[in-house]
N, C-alpha and C positions, 0 to 999 in steps of 0.2 A: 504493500500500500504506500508506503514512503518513496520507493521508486519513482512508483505512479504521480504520486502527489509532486514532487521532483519534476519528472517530465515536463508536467502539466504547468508546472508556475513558469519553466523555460517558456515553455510554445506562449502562453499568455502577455510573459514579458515582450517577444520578440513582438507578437499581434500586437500589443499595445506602442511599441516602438515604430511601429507601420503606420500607426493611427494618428502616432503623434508626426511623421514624417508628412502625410499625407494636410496636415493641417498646415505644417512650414511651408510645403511647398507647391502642394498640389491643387489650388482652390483658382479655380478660372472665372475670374470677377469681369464683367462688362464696361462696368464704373463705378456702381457701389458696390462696396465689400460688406453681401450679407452678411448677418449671424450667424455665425457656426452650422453648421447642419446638424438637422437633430440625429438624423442615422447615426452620426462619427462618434457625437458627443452622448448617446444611447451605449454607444460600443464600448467608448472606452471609461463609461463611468460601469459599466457590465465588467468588464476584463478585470478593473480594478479588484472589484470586490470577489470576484473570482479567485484571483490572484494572491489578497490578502486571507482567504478561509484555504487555499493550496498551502500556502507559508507555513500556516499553523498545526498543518502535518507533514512538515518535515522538520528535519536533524539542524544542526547549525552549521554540519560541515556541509547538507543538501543547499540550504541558505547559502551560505558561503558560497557556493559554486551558483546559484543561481545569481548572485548577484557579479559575477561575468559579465550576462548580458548585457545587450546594446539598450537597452531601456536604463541599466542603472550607468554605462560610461556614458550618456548624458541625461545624468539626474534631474533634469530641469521639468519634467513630464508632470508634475502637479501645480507648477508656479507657470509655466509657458502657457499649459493646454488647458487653463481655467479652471481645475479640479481642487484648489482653494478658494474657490466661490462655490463649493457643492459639499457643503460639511454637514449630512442630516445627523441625528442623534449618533448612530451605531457608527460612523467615521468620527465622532467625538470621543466617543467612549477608547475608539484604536488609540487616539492622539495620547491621551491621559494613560493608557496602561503603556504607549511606549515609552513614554516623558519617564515614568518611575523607574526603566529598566534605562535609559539615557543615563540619568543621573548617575546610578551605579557605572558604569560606563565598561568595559570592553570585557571584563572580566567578569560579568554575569551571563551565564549560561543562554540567554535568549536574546544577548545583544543585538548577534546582526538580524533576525528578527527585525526585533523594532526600530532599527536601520532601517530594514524594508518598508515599513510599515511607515517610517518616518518621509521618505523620499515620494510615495505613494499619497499620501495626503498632508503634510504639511510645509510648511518651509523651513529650513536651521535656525534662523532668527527666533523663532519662535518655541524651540527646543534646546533641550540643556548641552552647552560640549563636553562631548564624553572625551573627559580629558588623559585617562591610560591611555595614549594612542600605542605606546611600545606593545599593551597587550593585542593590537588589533594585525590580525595578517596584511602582509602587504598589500595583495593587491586588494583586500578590501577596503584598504588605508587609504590605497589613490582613489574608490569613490566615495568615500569619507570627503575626502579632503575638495573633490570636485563639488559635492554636492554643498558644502558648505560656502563654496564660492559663488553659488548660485546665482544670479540678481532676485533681489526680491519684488513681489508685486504687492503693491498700496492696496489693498483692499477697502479701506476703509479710514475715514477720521482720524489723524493719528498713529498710524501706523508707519508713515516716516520716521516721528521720535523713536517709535520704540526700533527699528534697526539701527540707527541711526547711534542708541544707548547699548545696542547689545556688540557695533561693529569692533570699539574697543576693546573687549572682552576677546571676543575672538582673535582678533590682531595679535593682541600679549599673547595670547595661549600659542599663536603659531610662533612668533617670535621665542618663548621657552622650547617649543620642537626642537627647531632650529640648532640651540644651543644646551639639546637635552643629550646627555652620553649615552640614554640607553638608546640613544637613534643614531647614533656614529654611524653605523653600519647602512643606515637607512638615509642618511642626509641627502644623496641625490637626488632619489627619488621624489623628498618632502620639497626641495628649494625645485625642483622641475616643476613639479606641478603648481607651486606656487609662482613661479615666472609664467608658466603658460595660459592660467586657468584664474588668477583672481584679480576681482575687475569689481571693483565696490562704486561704481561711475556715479551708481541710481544714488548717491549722499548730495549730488547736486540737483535733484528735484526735491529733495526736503528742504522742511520752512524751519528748520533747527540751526542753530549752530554746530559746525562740525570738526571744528581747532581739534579737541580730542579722538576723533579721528582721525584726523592726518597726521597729529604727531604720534599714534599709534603704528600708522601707515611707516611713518619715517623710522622708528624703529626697528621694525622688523627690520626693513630695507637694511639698515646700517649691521643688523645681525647675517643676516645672507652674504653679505660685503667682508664681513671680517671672518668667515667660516669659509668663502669659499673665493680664492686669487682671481681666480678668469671673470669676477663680477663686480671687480676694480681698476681703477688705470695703476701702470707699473711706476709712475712717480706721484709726486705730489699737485702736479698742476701749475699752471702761471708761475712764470718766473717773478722771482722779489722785487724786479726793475724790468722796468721796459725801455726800449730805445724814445731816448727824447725826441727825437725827430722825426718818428713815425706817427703815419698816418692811424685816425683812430680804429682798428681791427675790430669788426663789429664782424659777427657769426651768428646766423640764422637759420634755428631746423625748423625744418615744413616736413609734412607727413610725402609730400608728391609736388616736383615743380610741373608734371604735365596732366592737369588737371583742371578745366576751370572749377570756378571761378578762383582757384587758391593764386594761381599767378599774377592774373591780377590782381585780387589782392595788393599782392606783395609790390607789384607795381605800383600800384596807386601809392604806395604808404611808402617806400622808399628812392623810388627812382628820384623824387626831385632832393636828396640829399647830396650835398657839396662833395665830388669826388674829391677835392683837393685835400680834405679835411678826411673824408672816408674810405675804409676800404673793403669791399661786403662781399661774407663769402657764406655762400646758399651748401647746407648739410639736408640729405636727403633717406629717410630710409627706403623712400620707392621714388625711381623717374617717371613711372606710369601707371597708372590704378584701372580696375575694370570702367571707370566711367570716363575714359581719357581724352580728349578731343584734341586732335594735331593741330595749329596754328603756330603757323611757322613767324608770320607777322608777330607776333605777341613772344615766342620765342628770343629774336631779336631784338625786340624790345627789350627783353629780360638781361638778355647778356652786353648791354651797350653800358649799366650800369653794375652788374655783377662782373667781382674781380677771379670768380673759381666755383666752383659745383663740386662739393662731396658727398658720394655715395655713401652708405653703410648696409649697403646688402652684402649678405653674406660674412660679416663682421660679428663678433663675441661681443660681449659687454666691454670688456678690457682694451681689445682692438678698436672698438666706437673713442673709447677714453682717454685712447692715445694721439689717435688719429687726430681730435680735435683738439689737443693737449699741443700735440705739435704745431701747430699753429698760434701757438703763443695768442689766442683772444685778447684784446679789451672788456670789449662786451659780447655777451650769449643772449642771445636772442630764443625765450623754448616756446615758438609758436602752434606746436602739436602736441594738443594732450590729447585725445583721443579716448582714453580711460584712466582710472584711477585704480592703480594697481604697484606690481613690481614686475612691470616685462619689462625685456632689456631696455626699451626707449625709457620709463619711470627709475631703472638701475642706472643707465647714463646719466642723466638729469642731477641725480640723488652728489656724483661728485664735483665738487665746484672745478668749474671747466672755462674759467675767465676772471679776472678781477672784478668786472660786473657782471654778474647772472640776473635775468631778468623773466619772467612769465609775463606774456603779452598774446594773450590770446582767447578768443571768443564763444569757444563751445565749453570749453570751464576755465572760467574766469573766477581763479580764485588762487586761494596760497596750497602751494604745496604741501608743504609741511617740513620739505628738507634744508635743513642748515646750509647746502652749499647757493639758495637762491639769498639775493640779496635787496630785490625788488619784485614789487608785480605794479600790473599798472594798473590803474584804474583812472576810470571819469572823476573828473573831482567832486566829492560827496558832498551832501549838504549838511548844514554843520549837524543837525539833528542828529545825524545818522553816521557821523563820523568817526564814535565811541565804538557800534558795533561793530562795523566795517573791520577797525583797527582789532577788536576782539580775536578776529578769524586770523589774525597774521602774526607770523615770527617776523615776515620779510618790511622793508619799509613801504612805505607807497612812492609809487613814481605816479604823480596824479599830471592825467592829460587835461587841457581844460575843453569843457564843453560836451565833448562826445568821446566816447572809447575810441569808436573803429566807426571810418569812412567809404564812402560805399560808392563805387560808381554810377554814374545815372544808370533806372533799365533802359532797355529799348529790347520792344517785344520781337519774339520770334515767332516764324509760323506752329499754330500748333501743330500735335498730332494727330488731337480728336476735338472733338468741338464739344464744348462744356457751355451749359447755358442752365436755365429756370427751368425750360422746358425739359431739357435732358433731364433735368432733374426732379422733376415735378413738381417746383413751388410756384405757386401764382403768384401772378407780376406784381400783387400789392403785399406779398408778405415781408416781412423785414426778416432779414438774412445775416446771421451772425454768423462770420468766419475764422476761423484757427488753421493753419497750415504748419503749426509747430510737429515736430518728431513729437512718437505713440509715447515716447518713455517721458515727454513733460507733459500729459493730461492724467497727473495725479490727482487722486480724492479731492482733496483743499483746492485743487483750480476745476475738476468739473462741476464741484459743488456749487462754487461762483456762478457759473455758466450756466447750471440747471436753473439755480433762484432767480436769475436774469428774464431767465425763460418763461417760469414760471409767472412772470409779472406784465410779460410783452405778448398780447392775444396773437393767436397765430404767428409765432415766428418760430424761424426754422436754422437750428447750428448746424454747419458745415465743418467737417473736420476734411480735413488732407493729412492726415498724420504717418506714410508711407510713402517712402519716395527711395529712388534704386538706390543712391548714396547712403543709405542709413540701413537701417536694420533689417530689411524686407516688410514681410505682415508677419511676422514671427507673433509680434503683439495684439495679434488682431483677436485671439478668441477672449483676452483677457480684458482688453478695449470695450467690448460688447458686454460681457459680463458688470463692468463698472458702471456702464452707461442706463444698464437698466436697473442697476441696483439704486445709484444715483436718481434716476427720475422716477420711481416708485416713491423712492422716500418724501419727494418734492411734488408727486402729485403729477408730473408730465408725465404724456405718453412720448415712450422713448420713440415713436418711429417719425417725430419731429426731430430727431438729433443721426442725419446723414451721413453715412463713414465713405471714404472714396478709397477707393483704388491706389493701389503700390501709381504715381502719373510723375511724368515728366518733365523739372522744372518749367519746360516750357510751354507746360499747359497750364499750369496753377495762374499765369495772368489773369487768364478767364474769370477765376475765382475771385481774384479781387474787383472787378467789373461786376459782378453783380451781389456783391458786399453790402451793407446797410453800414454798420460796425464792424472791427477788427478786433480780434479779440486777445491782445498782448497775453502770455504766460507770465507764470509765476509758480513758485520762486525765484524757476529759474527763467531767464527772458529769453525772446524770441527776437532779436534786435534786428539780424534782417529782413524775418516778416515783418517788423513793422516796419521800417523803411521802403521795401516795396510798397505794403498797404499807404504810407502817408502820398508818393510817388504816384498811386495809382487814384488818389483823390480819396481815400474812403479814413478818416476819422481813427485811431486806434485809442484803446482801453489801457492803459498800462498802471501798474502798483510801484511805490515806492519799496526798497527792498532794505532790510537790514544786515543783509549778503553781500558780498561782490559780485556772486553770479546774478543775481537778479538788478541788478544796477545799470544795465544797458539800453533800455527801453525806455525808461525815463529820461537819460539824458539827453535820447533822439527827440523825443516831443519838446522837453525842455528845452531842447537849442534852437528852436524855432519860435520858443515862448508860447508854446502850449501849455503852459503848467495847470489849467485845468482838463487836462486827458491823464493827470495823474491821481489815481486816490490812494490814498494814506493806509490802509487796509482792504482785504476782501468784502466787507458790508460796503465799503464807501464803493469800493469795484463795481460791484453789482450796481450802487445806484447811478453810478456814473451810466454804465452797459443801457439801466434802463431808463435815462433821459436823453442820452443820444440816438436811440431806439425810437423815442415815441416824441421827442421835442423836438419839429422840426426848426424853429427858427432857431434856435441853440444850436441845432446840426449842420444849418447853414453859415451860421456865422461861425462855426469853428473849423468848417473847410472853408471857407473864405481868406481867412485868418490862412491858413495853412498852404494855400495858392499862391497867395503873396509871399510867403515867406520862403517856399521852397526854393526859387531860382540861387538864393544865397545860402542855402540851408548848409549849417559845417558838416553833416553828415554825407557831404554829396560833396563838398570842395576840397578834392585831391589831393591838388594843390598846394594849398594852404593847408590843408592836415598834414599834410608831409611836410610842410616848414616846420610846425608845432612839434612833429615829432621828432623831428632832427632837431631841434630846441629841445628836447628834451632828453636826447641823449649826449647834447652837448653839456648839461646840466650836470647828469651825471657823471660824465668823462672827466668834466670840472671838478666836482665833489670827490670823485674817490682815487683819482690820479694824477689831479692837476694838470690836466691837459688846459690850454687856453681858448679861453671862448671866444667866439667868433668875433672880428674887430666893428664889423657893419653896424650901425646903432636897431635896426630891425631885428635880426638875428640877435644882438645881446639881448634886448628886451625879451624878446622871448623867453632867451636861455635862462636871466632875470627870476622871472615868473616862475620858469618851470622848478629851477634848482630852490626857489622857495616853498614849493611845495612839495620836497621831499622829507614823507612825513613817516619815522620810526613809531613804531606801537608802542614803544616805553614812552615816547617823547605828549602823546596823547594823554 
């Protein structure tokens, strides 16, 4: 019977790994991305429970061997495939008898059990670390240690804080691994999967503070570094002196130079700085990504101002850290953060690799947490909110003024497919609220916003775009749905006012904003170039002031334009803003009016002049921390003026 029961959890697990592949990848959407299908989502909440009464007649070595399978090397099958928004009584009761056998941890006879049982219905945040990891077999260790790195999903109110409270907890415990002796034998294995596999990103849609976080983060890092050579550079970095007469050696990683929109970017914001004074040299870990577009014009561009191109494909941690070591830096520029984790690019980063290290970047805009950065930048805060701000940093601030990041005008391109009211079914007089932010920032606390909005504006309809090829796929999709309806039950909407679109391609989403009423800014974390397209595209945006650095982008776009009533102070004020731009037309008029005139000069769109700014502001710094000499022009000093006055230490606040 135990055989059998064996067999049978195999065949179940693998059919449920089918179910869950079949949801990643197999779902052939029109335009809008239904709800899950009920067949799948029948199947595999059947399998489940199949699966978990097969478990509990077998052995722990049958366990053990079951948990092989492709269903548990990626653990994510309860948090991905929406099976934590499906907890009736008797999956409660699993959770609670596995919690007590967690606690005791590897050396209770039904551990991996409710290991099973724990991957199946809950998420690790929400379960104890069973911290004998020595006692756990290996290779039950590495989906241990995967499933723990899981991302987690918001279900509900609050549920940021509490990962958010539990990530340090975990961090320390991996950090003692690391440096535990009864794992000497096992270290490869434990820092492998931990460079490959832990990506805690989702801490930048919480509305928490997360300093203890990252300096948890920063630790471990510095324990992997000192346990293992190849995940450090072989000297110490920057030489003690530099040549007085050199030009200032400013280095800049990007994830891809051949990729829009990154190279421009990078054009807009540095080309117009003084070669004679700079010397800019672009560090790469890909030349090409699956979304790549050749433009050889824009190429040349690139290189008329770039003094060299470094690769690091194919490069170790240590070779990354020499590589740019040998280059003697002034300033490090880490424009790609990508995730929040310890993969080689977060192990590079971690050692100081310039006299100035710098974070200047837009999809997490925040502090690190590692000793070798020495700035990050940010929009300059208002003073309200300049305590918390300072909260979140070891590093100082290098404050830009006005806007973070400057954005090229659009200019539409042909679409693919034609997106309109009609395509979509809303009547011509319904008011249309749009979000085109990535699936992973329509957390609880911002759709909750959105529903009450809803709730209060008769007939209107949200539009979400939260899929697009660059980002994640529809990985997020059956968990997206799952929130959306839980969200508008609780609020009294009928969810089939709140439209999900299609994986579409930026160069269809203009459409979207064309038949816009409002835009609907995120939060925590911001959406800074949706709303700059949306203001671009005439349509009014919603934005929140933030006690974050990640949420700070969005505000200072409307702010620079002197929109400061498109900001409210909190989620309630959010909402009422959402619903007086909604239903008050002369207020809607005169705040796009306002917003037409202001555009043609708007700093978020002036190149240019951003790129002076910003070259003032690393002149600032070159000033500060090496005494390089500021520029002699009375334009350029003032700037530099300004800028170097606003470099502000978190002690110094």
């Amino acid at each position: 019977m135990s055989q059998d029961a064996a067999t049978k959890c195999a065949t179940l697990a693998d059919g449920m790994a089918d179910v869950a592949s079949w949801f990643r990848n197999g779902q052939d959407w029109p335009l809008i991305a239904p709800a899950p299908r009920t067949d799948w989502l029948t199947l595999l909440r059947s399998s489940r429970e199949q699966l978990c009464a097969a478990l509990s007649q077998c052995s722990r070595g049958e366990v053990e061997t079951v948990l092989r399978a492709r269903l548990f090397h990626r653990p994510e099958v309860s948090s991905q495939m929406g099976l934590v928004f499906d907890r009736p009584p008797a999956v409660l009761t699993r959770i609670e008898a596995a919690r007590e056998i967690m606690t005791v941890g590897w050396t209770h006879p039904m551990a991996a059990h409710a290991f099973a049982i724990a991957v199946l219905d809950t998420q690790p945040w929400e379960m104890p670390i069973m911290r004998d990891l020595p006692a756990c077999p290996e290779h039950v260790m590495e989906r241990y240690l995967a499933w723990l790195f899981v991302r987690p999903v918001y279900r509900a109110l609050g549920d940021d804080a509490r990962y958010v409270a539990w990530l340090p907890e975990m961090l320390d415990w991996l950090r003692a691994q690391v440096d535990a002796p009864g794992l000497r034998a096992r270290l490869a294995t434990v820092v492998n999967v931990i460079i490959r596999l832990l990506d805690i990103g989702m801490v930048i849609y919480s509305d928490v503070q997360v300093r203890s976080v990252l300096d948890a983060r920063a630790r471990l890092v510095e324990a992997m570094t000192r346990q293992i050579e190849t995940l450090r550079g072989s000297d110490r970095g920057p030489a003690a002196t530099r040549p007085a007469d050199r030009r200032i050696r400013l280095g800049v990683l990007l994830r891809t130079i051949l990729k829009h929109p990154d190279p421009v970017a990078f054009c807009s914001q540095f080309e117009h700085f003084d070669q004679e004074r700079y010397e800019i040299i672009i560090y790469s870990q890909d030349l090409v990504d699956r979304q790549c577009e050749h433009d050889i014009a824009l190429y040349q561009r690139l290189f008329r101002f770039v003094s060299a191109v470094r690769t690091m494909n194919g490069l170790n941690v240590q070779q990354m850290v020499d590589r740019i070591h040998a280059d003697d830096l002034d300033v490090f520029v880490y424009s790609y953060a990508a995730t929040i984790g310890a993969s080689p690019t977060d192990l590079l980063v971690s050692s100081r690799l310039a006299r100035v290290q710098i974070l200047m970047n837009s999809y997490v805009p925040m502090s690190t947490g590692f000793g070798s950065f020495t700035h990050v930048a940010t929009v300059r805060p208002a003073p309200e909110a300049r305590a918390s701000l300072l909260g979140e940093c070891r590093e100082a601030f290098a404050e830009i003024p006005r806007v973070l990041l400057s954005y090229l005008p659009f200019v539409a391109q042909p679409p693919v497919r034609v997106i309109n009211r009609a395509a979509l079914r809303i009547p011509a007089n319904a008011v249309v609220l749009y979000n085109g932010g990535a699936v992973d920032k329509i957390v609880p606390v911002q759709l909750d916003a959105w529903v009450r909005a809803m709730a209060r504006i008769s007939g209107s309809v949200l539009v979400l775009a939260p899929f697009n090829p660059g980002w994640s796929g529809v990985s997020g999709a059956t968990n997206l749905h799952a929130l959306i309806e839980t969200t508008c039950r609780a609020h009294r909407v009928d969810p089939r006012r709140v439209i999900v679109l299609r994986e579409l391609s930026p160069r269809d989403t203009h459409q979207l904003y064309e038949m816009a009423t409002v835009y609907l800014g995120t939060f925590p974390h911001g959406s800074s170039t949706s709303v700059a397209l949306a203001m671009q595209a005439g349509v009014p945006a919603v934005t929140r002031r933030s006690p974050w650095l990640r949420g700070t982008g969005d505000a200072s776009i409307v702010q620079s334009i002197g929109l400061d009533e498109l900001v409210a102070a909190d989620a309630d004020t959010y909402v009422d803003l959402t619903v007086r731009l909604a239903t008050d037309a002369p207020f809607r008029a005169q705040v796009c009016d306002k917003m037409r005139a202001a555009l043609p000069t708007a700093p978020f769109l002036a190149s240019t002049e951003y790129g002076e700014a910003l070259q003032g502001l690393f002149d600032g710094l070159a000033h500060e921390s090496f005494g390089y000499p500021l520029p002699l022009d009375a334009s350029s000093a003032a700037v530099s003026d300004v800028v170097t006055s606003a470099l502000v230490h978190p002690a110094a606040a």
